[in-house]
SEVEXVO-345526 format. One line per field, with one value per residue (C-alpha): residue number from 0; residue in three letters; chain; z, x, y. Coordinates in pm, whole numbers, plus 50000, padded with zeros to 5 digits. Each point is the difference from the previous one (the first is absolute). Example, Ala and Ser with C-alpha at 12.3 -4.5 7.8 and 13.67 -1.06 7.14 Angstrom:
BEGIN
nr = [0; 1]
rest = [ALA; SER]
kette = [A; A]
c3 = [50780; 49934]
c1 = [51230; 50137]
c2 = [49550; 50344]
# end
This chain:
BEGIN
nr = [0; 1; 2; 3; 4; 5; 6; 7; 8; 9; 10; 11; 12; 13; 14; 15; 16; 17; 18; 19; 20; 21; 22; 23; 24; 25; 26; 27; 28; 29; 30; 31; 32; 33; 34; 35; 36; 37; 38; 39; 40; 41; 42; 43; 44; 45; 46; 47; 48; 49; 50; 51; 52; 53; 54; 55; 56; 57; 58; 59; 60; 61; 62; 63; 64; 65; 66; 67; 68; 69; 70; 71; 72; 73; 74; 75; 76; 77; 78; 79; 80; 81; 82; 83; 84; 85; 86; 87; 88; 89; 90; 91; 92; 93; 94; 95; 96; 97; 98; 99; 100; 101; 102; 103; 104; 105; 106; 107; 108; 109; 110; 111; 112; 113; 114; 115; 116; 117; 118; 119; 120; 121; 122; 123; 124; 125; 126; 127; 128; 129; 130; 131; 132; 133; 134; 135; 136; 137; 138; 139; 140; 141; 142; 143; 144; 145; 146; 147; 148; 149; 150; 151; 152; 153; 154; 155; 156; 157; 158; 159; 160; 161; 162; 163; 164; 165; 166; 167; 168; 169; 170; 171; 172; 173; 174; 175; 176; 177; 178; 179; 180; 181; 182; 183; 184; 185; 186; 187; 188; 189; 190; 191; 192; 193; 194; 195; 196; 197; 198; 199; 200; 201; 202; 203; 204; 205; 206; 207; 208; 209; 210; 211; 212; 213; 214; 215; 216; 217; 218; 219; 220; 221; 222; 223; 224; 225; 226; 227; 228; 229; 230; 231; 232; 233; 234; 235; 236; 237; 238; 239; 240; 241; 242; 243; 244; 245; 246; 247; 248; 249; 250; 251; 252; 253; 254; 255; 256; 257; 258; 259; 260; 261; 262; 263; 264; 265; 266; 267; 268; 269; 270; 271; 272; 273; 274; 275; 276; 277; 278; 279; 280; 281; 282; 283; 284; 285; 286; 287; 288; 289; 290; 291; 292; 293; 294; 295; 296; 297; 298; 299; 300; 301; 302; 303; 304; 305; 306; 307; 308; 309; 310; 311; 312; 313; 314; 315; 316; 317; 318; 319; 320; 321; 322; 323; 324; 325; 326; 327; 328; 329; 330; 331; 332; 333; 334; 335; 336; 337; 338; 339; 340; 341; 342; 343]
rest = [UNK; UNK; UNK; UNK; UNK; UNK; UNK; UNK; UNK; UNK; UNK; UNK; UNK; UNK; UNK; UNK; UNK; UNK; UNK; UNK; UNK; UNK; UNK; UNK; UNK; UNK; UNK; UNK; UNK; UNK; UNK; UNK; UNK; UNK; UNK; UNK; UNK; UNK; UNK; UNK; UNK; UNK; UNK; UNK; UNK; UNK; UNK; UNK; UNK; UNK; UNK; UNK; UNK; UNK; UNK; UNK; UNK; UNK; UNK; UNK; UNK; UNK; UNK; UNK; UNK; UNK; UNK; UNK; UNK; UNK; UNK; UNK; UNK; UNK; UNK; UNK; UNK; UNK; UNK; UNK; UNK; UNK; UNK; UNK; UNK; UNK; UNK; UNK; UNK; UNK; UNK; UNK; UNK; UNK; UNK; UNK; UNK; UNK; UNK; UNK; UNK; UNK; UNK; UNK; UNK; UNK; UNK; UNK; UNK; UNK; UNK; UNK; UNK; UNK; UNK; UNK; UNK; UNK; UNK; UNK; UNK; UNK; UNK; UNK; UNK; UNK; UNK; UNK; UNK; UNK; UNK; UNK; UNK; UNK; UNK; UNK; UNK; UNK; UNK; UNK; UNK; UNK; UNK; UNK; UNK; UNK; UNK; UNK; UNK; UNK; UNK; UNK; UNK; UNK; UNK; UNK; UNK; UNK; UNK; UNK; UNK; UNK; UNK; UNK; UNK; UNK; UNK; UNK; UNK; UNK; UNK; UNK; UNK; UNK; UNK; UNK; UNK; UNK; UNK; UNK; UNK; UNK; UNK; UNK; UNK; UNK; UNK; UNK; UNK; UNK; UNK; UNK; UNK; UNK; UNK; UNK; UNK; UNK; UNK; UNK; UNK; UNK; UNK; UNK; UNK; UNK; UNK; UNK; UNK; UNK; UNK; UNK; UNK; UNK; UNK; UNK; UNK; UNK; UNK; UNK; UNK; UNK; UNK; UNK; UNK; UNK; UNK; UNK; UNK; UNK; UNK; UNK; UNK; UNK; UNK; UNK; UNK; UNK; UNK; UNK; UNK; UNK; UNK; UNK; UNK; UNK; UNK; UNK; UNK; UNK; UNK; UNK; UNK; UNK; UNK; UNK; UNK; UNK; UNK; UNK; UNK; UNK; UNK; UNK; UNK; UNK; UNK; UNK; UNK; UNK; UNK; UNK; UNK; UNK; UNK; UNK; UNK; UNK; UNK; UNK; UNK; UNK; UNK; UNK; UNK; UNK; UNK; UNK; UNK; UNK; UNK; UNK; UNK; UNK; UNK; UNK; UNK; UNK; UNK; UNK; UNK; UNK; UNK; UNK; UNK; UNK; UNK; UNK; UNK; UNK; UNK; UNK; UNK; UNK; UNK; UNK; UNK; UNK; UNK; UNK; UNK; UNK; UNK; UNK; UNK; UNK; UNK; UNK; UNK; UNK; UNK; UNK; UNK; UNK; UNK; UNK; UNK; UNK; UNK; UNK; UNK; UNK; UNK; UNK]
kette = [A; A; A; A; A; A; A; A; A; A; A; A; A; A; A; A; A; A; A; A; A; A; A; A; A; A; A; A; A; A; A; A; A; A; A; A; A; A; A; A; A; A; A; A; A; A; A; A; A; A; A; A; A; A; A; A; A; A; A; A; A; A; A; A; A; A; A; A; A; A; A; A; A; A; A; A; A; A; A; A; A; A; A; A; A; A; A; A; A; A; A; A; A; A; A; A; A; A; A; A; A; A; A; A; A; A; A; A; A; A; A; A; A; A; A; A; A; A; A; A; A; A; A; A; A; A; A; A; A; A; A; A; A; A; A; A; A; A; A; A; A; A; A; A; A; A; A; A; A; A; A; A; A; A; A; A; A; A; A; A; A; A; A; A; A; A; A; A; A; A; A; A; A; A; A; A; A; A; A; A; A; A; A; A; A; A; A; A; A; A; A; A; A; A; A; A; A; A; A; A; A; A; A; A; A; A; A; A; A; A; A; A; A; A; A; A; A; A; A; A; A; A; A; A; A; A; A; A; A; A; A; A; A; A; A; A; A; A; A; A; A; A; A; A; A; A; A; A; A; A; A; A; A; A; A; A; A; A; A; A; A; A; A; A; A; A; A; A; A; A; A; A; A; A; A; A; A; A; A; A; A; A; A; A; A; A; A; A; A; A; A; A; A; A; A; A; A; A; A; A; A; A; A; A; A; A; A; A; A; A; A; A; A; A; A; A; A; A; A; A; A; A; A; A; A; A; A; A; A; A; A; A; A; A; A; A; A; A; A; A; A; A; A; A]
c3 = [17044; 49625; 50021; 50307; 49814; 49710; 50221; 50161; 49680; 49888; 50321; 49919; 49663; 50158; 50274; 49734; 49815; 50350; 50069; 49656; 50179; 50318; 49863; 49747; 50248; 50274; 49706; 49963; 50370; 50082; 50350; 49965; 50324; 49916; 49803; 50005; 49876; 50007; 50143; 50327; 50354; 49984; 50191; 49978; 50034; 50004; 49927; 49906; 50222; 49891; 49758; 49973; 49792; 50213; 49796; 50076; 49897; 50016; 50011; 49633; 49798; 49656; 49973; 50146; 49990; 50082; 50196; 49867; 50216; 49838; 49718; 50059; 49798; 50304; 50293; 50160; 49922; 50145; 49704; 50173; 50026; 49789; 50022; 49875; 49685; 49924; 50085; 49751; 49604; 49726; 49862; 50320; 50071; 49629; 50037; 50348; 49853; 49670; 50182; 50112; 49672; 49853; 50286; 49905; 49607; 50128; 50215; 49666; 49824; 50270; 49987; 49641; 50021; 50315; 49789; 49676; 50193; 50214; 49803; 49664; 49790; 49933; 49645; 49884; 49948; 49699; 50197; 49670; 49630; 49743; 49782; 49646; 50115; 49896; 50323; 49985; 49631; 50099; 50262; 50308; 50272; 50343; 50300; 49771; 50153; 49787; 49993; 49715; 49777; 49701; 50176; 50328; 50312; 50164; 50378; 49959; 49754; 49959; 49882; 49741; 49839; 49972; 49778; 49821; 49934; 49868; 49757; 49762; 49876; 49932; 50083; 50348; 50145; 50314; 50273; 50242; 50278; 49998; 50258; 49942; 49656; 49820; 49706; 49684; 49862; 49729; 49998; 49808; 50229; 49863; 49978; 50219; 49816; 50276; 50248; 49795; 50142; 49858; 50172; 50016; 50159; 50324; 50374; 50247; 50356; 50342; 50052; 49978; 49932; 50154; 49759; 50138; 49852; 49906; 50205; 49729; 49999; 50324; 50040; 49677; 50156; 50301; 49836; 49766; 50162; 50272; 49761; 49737; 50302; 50101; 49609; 50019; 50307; 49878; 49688; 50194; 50158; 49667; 49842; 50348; 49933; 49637; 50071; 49795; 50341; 50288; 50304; 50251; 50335; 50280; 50342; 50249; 50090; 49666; 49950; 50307; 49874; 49624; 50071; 50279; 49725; 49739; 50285; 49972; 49668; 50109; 50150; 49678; 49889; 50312; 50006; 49662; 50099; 50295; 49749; 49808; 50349; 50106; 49642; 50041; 50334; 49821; 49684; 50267; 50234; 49719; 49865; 50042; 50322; 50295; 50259; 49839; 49926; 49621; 50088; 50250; 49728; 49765; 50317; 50040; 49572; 50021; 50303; 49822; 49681; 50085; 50317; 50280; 50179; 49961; 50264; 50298; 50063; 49599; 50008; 50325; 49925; 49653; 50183; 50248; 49752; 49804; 50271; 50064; 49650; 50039; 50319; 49776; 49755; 50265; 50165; 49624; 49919; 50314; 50003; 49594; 50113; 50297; 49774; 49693; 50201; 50161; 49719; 49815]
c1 = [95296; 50041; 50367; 49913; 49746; 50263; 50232; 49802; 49890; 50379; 50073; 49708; 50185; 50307; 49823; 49816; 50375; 50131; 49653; 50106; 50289; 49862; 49682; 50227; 50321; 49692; 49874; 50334; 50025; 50262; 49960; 49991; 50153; 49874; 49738; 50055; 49786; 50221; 50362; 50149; 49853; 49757; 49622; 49800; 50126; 49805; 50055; 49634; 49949; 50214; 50213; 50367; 49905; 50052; 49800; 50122; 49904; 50303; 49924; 50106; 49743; 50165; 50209; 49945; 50206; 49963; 50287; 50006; 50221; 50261; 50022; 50374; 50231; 50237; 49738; 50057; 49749; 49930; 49976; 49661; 49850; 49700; 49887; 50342; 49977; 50354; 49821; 49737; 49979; 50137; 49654; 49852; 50283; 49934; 49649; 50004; 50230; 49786; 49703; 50106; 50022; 49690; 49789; 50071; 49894; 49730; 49878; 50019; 49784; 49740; 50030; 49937; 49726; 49817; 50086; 49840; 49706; 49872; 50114; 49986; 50223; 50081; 49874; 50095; 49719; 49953; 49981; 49984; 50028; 50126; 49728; 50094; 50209; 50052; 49787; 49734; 49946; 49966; 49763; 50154; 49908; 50058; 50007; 50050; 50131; 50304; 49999; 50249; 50233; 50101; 50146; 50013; 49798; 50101; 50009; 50126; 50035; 50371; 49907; 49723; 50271; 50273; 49700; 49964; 50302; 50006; 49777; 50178; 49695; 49827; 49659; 50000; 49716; 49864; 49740; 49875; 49678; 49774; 49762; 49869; 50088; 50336; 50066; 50233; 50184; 50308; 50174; 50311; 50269; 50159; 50329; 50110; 50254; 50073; 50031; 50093; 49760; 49688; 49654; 49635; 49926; 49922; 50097; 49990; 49744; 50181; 49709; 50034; 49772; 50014; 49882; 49966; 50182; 49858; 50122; 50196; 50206; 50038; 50157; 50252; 50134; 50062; 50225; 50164; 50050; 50198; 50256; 50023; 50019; 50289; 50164; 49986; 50187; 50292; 50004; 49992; 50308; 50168; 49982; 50150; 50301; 50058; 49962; 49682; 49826; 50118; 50011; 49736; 50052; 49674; 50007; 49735; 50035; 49870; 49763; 49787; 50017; 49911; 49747; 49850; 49983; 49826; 49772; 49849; 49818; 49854; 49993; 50008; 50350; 50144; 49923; 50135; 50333; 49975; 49954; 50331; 50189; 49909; 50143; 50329; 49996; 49977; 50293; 50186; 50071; 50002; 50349; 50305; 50177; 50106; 49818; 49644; 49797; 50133; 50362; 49876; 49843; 50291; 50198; 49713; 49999; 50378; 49913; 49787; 50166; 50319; 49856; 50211; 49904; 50270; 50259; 49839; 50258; 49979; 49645; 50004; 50280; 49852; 49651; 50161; 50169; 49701; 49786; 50291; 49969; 49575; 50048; 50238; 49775; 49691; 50163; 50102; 49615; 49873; 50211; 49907; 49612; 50020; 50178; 49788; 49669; 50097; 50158; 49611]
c2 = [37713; 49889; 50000; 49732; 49818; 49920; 49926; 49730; 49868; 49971; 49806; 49771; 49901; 49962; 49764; 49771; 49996; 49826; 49802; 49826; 49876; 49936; 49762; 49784; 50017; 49812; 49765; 49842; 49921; 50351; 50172; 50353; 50133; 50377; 50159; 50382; 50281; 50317; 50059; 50225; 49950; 49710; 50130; 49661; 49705; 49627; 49649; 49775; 49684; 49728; 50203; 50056; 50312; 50332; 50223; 50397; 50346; 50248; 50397; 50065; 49790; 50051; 49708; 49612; 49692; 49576; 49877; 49613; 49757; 49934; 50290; 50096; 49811; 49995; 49895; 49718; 49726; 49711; 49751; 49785; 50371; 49962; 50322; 50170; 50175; 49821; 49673; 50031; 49868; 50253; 50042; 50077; 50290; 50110; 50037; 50215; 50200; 50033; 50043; 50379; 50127; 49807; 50114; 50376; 49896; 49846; 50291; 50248; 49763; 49982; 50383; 49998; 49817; 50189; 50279; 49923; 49784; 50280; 50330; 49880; 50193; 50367; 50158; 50367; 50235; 50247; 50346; 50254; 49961; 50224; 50151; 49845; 49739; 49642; 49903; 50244; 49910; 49603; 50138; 49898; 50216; 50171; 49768; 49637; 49749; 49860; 49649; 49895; 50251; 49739; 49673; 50181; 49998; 50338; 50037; 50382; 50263; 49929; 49672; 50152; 50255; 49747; 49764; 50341; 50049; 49618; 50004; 50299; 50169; 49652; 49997; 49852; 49779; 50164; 49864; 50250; 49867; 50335; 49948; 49657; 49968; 49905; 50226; 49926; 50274; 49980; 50354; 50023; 50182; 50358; 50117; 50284; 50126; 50250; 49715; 49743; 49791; 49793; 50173; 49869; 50297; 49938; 50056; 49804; 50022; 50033; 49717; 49647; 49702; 49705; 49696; 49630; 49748; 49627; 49743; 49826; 50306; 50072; 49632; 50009; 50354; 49877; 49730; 50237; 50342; 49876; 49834; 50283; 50256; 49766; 50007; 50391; 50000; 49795; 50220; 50255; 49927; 49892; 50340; 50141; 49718; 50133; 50371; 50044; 50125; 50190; 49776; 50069; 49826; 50041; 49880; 49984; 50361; 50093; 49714; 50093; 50352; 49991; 49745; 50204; 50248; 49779; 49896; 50364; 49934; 49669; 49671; 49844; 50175; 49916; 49618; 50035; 50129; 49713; 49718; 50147; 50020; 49611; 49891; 50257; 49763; 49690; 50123; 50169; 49667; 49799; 50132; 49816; 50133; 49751; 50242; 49976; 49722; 49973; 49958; 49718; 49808; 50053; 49776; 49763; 49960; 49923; 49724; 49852; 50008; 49849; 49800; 50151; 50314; 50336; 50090; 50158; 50246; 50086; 50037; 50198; 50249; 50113; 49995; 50253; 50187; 50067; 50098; 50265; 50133; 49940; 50236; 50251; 50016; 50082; 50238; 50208; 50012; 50116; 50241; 50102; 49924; 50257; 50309; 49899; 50026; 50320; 50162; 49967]
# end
């Protein structure tokens, strides 16, 4: 059932990725001839009253498409067809193919916020403490709540021992809530000379608190997560480029799977992982290859650019050519997904 659930959940990102298209592609006057959910046999079929939309659900609901009139570089057109995607300004062909991308971003921030709005935010929660210890000498105490370590706002103990580690034996500012009071404590970290680590002397609860967040907040992460979630990724894939990280390549095999695992600690962690998948969406079409929606705006820039639109049988050769490679590539990680989930 959870492995279901996710699975759903990933087709609804997937869906609001091609309703992007489908609402801009209709403001600019385009007939859609075909809004699928899914792919294989099509079960439902139906077309609204007055519509040239034929709206379908096919029995695989993990992938959907919008069939625009006039989206192949090498369909025929007829050049009084207002409705033709051909037929239609530069700006409005940029901006339904834009719109795909920007509705996944747009779905992680709303995420975010939903998130942050109605769970507040995860703190870390002193379980023991050392007798003798830099904490236990600051009094801090069994069952705080840490608020701040230093400059940082922890939402889990990794976060707390990298601030530890920070601060070098300095005496580090610490906010805990205990009950409903906020304590101030300034313990000066150890050296563990056997670990080589700086200690407070403390360890972590398997518990977590959940803290609200002001409004103000809530708003400016919403704004900035998304984008600095989206920087990491491209980093991400620079240190792959230069070697500095061993490439790791998932499809949806092993997305439905390792979020369906995340999904057993909480709701929470697996909107979380959600909000990260919409934005791989976004990054992911958004990348200059003629068979996704990047490499179609890198045409439309060079239309618009130099005022005359690229060769249709250029545009639709490298288009097919990349989707071969695109389909490759697929193929490679399912295969790695399904041994890599069934070798663990």
């Amino acid at each position: 059932m959870r492995y279901l659930v996710v699975i759903v959940a990933l087709s609804v990102l997937v869906f609001i990725h091609e309703l992007g298209h489908y609402l801009v592609a209709r403001a600019f006057g385009m007939r859609v001839k075909v809004f699928s959910i899914g792919f294989g046999p099509v079960i439902a079929r139906w077309r609204p009253k007055g519509s040239e939309t034929l709206f379908q659900l096919a029995a695989i609901p993990v992938l959907a498409y919008v069939q625009i009139a006039g989206m192949s570089p090498s369909e025929a057109v007829d050049p009084h067809d207002r409705g033709s995607y051909q037929n239609a300004s530069a700006l409005g062909r940029l901006f339904t193919i834009a719109a795909g991308p920007l509705a996944n971003y747009l779905a992680a921030s709303l995420i975010i916020f939903g998130v942050l709005f109605f769970g507040g935010v995860n703190r870390p929660v002193i379980g023991q403490i050392e007798p003798g210890s830099p904490a236990a000498v600051a009094g801090l105490r069994p069952n705080d709540v840490v608020l701040r370590v230093g400059d940082t706002a922890p939402s889990n103990f990794s976060e707390l021992i990298d601030a530890v580690q920070s601060s070098a034996g300095r005496p580090l500012a610490v906010r805990v809530r205990r009950g409903n009071e906020i304590v101030e404590a300034r313990p000066a970290a150890r050296m563990d000379a056997e670990r080589h680590q700086w200690r407070l002397g403390i360890r972590g609860s398997a518990a977590e608190a959940n803290e609200p967040v002001p409004l103000r907040l809530i708003v400016r992460q919403t704004l900035v997560a998304p984008a600095r979630l989206t920087v990491e990724q491209v980093k991400a894939i620079g240190r792959m480029l230069r070697g500095r990280e061993r490439p790791q390549m998932m499809g949806p095999v092993r997305i439905v799977y390792e979020t369906a695992q995340v999904a057993q600690h909480s709701v929470r962690h697996a909107l979380d992982v959600f909000a990260i998948i919409s934005l791989a969406l976004f990054f992911f079409n958004l990348l200059p290859v003629p068979a996704l929606d990047g490499g179609r705006m890198i045409f439309l820039g060079y239309e618009m650019l130099l005022r005359r639109k690229p060769s249709a049988r250029f545009e639709e050769r490298a288009t097919t050519v990349s989707m071969m490679a695109l389909l490759a590539l697929s193929a490679v990680i399912f295969v790695n997904d399904i041994f890599n989930i069934v070798r663990h």
